[in-house]
ZASE-618993 format. One record per atom (N, C-alpha, C): residue in one letter; residue number from 1; atom name; y, z, x. Coordinates in Angstrom, 1 decimal. Layout:
N
PT residu num atome      Y      Z      X
PT      A NUM    CA      Y      Z      X
...
//
This chain:
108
PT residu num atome      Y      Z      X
PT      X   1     N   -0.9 -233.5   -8.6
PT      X   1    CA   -1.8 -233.9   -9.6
PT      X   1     C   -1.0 -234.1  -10.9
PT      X   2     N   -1.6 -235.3  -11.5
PT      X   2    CA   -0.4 -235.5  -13.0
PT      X   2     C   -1.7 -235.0  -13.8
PT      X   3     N   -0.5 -234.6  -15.2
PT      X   3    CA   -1.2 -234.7  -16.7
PT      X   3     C   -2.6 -235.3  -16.7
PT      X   4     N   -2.6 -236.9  -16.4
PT      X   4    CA   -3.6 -237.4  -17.0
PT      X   4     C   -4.7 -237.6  -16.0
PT      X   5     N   -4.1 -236.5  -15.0
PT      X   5    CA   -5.6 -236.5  -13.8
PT      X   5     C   -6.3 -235.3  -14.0
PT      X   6     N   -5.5 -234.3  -15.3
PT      X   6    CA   -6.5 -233.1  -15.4
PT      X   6     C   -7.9 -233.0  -16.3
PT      X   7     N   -8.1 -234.7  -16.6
PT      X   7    CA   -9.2 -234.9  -17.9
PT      X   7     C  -10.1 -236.5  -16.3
PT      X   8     N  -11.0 -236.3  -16.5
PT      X   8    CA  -11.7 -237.0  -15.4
PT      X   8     C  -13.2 -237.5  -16.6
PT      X   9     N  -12.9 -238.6  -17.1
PT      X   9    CA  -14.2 -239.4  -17.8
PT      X   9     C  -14.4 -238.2  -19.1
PT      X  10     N  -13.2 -237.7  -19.8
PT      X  10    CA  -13.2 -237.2  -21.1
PT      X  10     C  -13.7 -235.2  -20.8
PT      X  11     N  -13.9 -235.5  -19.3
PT      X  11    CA  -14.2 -233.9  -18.9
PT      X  11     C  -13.1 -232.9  -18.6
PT      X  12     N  -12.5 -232.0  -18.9
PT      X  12    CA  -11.4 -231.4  -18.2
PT      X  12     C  -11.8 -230.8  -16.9
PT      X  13     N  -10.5 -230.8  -16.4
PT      X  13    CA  -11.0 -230.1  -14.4
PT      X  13     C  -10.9 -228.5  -14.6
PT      X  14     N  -10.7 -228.1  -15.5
PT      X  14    CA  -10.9 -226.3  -15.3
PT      X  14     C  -12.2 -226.1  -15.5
PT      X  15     N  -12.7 -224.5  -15.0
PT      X  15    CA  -14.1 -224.3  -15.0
PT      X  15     C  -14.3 -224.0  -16.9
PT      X  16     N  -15.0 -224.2  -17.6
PT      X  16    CA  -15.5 -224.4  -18.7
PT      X  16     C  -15.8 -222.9  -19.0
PT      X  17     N  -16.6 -222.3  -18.3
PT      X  17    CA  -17.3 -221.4  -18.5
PT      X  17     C  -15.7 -220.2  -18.3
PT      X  18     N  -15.4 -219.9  -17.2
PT      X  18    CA  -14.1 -219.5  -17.6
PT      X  18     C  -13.4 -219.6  -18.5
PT      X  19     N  -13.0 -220.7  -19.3
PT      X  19    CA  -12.3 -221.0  -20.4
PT      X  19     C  -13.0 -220.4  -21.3
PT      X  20     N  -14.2 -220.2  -21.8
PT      X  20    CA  -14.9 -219.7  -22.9
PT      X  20     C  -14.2 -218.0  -22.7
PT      X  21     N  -14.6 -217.7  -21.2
PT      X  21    CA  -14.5 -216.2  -21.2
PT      X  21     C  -13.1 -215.8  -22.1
PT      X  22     N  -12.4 -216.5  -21.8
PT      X  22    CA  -10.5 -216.6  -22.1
PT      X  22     C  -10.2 -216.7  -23.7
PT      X  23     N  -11.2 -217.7  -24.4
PT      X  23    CA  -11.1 -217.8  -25.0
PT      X  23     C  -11.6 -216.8  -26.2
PT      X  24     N  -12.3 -216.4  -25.8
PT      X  24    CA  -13.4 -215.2  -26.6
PT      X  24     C  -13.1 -213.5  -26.3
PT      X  25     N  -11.9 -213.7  -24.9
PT      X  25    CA  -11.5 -212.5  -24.9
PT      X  25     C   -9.9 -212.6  -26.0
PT      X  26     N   -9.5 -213.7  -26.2
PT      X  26    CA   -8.1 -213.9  -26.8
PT      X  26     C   -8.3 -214.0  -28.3
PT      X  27     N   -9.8 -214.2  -28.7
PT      X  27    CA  -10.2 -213.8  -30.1
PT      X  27     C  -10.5 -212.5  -30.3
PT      X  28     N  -11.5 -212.0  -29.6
PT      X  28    CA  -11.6 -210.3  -30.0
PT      X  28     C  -10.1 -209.8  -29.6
PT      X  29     N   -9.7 -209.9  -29.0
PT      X  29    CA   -8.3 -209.4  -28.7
PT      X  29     C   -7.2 -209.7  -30.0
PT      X  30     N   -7.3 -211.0  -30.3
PT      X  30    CA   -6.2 -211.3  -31.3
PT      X  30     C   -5.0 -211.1  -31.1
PT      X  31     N   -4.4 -211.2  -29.9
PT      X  31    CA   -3.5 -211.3  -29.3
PT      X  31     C   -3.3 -212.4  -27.8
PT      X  32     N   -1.7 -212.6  -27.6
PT      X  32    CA   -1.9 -213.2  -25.9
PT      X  32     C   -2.8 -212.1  -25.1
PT      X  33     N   -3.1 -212.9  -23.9
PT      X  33    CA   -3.5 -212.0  -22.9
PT      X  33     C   -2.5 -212.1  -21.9
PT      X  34     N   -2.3 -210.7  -21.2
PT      X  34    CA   -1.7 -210.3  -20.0
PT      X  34     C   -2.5 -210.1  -19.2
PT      X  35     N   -1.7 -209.4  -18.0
PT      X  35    CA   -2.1 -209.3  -16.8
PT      X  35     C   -3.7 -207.9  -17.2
PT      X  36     N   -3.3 -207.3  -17.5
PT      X  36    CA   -4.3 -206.3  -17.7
PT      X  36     C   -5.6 -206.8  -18.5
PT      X  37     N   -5.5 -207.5  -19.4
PT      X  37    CA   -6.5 -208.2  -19.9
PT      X  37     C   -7.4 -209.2  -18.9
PT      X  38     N   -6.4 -210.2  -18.1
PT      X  38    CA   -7.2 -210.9  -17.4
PT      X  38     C   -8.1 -209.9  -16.2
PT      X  39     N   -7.6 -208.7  -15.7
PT      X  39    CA   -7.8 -208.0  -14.7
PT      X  39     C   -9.7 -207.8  -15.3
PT      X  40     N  -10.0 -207.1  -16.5
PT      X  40    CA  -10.6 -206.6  -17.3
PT      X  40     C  -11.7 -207.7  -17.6
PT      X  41     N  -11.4 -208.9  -17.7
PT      X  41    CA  -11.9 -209.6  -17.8
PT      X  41     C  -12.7 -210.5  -16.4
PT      X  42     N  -11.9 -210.3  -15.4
PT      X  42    CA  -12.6 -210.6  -13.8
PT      X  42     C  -13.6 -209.5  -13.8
PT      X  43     N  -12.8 -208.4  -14.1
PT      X  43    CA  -14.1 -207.1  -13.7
PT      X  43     C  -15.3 -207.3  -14.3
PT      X  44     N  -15.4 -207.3  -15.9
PT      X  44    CA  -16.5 -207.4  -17.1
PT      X  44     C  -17.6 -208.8  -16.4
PT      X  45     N  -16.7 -210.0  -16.3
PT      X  45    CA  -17.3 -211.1  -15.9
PT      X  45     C  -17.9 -211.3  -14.5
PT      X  46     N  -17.4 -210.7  -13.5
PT      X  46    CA  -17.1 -210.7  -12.0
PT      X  46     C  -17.0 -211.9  -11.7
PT      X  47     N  -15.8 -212.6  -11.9
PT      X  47    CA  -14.7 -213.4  -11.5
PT      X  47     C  -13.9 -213.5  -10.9
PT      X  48     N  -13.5 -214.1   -9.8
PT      X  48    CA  -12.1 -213.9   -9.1
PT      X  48     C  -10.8 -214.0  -10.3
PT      X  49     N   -9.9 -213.1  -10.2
PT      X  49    CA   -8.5 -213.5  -10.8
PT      X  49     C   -7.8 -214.0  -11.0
PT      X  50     N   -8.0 -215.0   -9.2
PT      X  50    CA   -7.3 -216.4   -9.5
PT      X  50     C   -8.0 -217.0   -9.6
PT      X  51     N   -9.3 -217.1  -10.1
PT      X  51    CA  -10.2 -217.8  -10.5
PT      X  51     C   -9.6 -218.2  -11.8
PT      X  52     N   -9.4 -217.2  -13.2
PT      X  52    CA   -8.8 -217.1  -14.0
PT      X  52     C   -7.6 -217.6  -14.2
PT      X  53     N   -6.6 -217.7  -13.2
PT      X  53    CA   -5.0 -217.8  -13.2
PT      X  53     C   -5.2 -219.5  -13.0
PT      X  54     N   -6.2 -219.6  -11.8
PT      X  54    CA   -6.0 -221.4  -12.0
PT      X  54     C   -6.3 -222.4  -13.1
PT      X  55     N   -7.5 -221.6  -14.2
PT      X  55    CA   -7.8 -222.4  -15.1
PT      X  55     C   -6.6 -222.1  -16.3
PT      X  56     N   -6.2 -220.8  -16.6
PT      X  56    CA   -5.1 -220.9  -17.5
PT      X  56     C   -3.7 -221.7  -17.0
PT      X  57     N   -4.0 -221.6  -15.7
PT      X  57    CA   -2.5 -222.5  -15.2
PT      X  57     C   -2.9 -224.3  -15.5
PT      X  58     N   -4.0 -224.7  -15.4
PT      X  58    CA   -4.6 -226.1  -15.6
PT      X  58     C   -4.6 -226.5  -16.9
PT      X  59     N   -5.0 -225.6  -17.8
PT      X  59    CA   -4.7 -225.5  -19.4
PT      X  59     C   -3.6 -225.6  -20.0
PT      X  60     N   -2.6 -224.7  -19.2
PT      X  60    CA   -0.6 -224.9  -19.9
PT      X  60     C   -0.7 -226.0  -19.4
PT      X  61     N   -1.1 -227.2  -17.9
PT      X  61    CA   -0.4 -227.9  -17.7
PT      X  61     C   -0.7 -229.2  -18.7
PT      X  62     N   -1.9 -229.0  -19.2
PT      X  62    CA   -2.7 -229.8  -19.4
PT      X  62     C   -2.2 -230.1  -22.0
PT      X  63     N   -1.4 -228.6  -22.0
PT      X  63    CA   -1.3 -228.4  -23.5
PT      X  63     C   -1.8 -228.0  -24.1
PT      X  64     N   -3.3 -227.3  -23.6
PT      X  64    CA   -4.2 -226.6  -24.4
PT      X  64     C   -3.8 -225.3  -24.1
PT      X  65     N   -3.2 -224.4  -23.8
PT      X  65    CA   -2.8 -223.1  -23.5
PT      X  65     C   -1.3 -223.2  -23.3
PT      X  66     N   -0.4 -221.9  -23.2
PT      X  66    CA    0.7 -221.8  -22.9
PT      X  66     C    0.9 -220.5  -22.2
PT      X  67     N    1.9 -220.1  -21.9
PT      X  67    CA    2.3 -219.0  -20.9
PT      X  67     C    3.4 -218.4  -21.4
PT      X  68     N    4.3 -217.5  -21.8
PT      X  68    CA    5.5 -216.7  -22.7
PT      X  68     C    6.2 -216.0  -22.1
PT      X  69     N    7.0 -216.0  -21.7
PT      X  69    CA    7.6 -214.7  -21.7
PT      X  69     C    7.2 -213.3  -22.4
PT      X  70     N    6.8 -212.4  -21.5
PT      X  70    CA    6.1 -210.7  -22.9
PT      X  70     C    7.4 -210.5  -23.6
PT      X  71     N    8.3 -210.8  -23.2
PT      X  71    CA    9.4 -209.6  -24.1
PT      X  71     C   10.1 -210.3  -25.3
PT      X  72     N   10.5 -211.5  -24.9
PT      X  72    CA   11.0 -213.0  -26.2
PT      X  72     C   10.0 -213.8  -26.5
PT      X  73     N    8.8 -213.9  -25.8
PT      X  73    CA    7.6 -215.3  -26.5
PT      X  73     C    8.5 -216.6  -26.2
PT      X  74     N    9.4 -216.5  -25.5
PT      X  74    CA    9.8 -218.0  -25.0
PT      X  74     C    8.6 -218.6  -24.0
PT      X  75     N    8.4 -219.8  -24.5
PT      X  75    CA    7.4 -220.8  -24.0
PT      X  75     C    8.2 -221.0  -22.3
PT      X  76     N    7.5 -220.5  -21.1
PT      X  76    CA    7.7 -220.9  -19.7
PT      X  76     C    6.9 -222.1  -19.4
PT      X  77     N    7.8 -223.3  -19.0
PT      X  77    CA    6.5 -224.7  -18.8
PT      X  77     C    5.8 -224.2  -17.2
PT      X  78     N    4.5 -224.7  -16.9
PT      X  78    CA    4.1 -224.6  -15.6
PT      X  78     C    3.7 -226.1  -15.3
PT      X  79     N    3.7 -226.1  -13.9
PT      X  79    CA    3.5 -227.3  -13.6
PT      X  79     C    2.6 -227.1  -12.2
PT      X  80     N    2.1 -228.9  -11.6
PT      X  80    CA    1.3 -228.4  -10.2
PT      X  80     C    1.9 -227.8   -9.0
PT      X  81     N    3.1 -227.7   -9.1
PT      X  81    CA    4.0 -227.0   -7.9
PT      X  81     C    3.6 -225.9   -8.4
PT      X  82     N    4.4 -225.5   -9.7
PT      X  82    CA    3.9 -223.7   -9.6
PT      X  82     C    2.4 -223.3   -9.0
PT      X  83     N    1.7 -224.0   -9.4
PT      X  83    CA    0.3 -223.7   -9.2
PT      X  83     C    0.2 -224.0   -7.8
PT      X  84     N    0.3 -224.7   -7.0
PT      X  84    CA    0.1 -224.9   -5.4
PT      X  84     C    1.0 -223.4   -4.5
PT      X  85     N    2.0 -223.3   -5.8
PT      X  85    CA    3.2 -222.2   -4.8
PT      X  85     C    2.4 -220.9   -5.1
PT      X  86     N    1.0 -220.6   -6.1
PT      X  86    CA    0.3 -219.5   -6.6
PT      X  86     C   -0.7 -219.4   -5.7
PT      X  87     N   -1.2 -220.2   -4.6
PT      X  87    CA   -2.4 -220.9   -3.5
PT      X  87     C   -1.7 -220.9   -2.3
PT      X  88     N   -0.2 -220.5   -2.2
PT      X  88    CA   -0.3 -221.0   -0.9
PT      X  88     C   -0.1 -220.0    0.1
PT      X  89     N   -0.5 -218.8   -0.1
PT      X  89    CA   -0.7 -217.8    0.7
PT      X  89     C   -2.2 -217.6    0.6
PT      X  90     N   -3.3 -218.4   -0.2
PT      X  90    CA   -4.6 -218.3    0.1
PT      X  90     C   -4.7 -217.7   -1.5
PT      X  91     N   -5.9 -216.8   -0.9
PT      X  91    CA   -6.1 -216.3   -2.4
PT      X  91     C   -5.9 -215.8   -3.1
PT      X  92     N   -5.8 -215.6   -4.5
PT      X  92    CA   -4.6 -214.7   -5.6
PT      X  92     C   -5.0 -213.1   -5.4
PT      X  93     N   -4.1 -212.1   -5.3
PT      X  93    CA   -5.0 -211.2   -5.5
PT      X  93     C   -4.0 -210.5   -6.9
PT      X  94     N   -4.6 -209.2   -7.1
PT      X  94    CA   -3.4 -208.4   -7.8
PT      X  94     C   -2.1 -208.1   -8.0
PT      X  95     N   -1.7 -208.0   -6.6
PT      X  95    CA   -0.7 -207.9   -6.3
PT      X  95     C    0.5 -209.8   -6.7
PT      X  96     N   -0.3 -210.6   -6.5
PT      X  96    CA    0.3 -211.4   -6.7
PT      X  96     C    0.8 -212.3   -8.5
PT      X  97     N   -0.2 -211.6   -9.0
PT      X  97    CA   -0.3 -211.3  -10.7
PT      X  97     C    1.2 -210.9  -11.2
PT      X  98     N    1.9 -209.9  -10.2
PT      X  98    CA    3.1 -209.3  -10.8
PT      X  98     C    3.9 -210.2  -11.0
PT      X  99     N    3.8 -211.6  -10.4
PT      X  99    CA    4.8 -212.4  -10.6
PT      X  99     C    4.6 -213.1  -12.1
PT      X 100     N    3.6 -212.8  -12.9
PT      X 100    CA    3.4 -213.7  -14.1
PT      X 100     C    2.9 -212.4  -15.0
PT      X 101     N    4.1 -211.7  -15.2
PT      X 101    CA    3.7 -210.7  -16.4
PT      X 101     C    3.8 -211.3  -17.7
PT      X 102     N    4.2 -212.0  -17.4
PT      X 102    CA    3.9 -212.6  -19.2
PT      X 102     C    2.5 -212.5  -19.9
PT      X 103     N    2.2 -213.6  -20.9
PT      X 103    CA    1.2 -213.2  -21.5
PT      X 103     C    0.8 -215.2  -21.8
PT      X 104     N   -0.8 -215.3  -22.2
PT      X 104    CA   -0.7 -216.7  -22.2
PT      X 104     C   -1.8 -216.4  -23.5
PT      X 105     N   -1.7 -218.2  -24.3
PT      X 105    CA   -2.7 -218.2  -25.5
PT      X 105     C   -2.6 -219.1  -25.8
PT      X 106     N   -3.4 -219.8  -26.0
PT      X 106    CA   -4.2 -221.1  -27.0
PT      X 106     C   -2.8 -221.7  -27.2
PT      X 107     N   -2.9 -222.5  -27.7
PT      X 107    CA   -1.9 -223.6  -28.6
PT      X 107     C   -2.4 -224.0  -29.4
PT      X 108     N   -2.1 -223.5  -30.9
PT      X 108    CA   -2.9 -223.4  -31.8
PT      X 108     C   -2.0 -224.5  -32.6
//
């Protein structure tokens, strides 16, 4: 999937309504969100997690979000490989979260 196939007739392909959640948890928070945040926010919402991980992963790819490193804030790019290689054991669970401890947030 490229860049300019993640917008389809001015609509973006992430779920909307998820994005709000993300976004409204990343305002009262006032900070990136991590792993524990997103966790918190599946629970509150009852969401899958990689329900969550796919729309923030669609969002970095897309420029409207980004992904950091927790400990330097260096910007990590993602792309549709990462994302296919996050799916390809089926569904995300917790355990598979450990691989993306970083933290992600808007691009302001």
């Amino acid at each position: 999937m490229s860049i300019s196939m993640l917008v389809k007739d001015g609509d973006p392909l992430w779920d909307e309504g998820i994005s709000s959640y993300l976004i409204g948890e990343f305002e009262k928070q006032q900070k990136p969100l991590n792993n524990v945040a997103l966790q918190n926010i599946a629970n509150q919402w009852a969401v899958r997690v990689g329900d969550l991980l796919e729309t923030l992963f669609l969002m970095s790819i897309s420029g409207a979000w980004q992904y950091c490193d927790a400990e330097d804030g260096s910007a990590i790019e993602l792309d549709e490989e990462a994302l296919d290689a996050l799916y390809a054991k089926g569904r995300v669970s917790a355990d598979d979260m450990k691989e993306f401890s970083g933290v992600w947030s808007p691009v302001i």
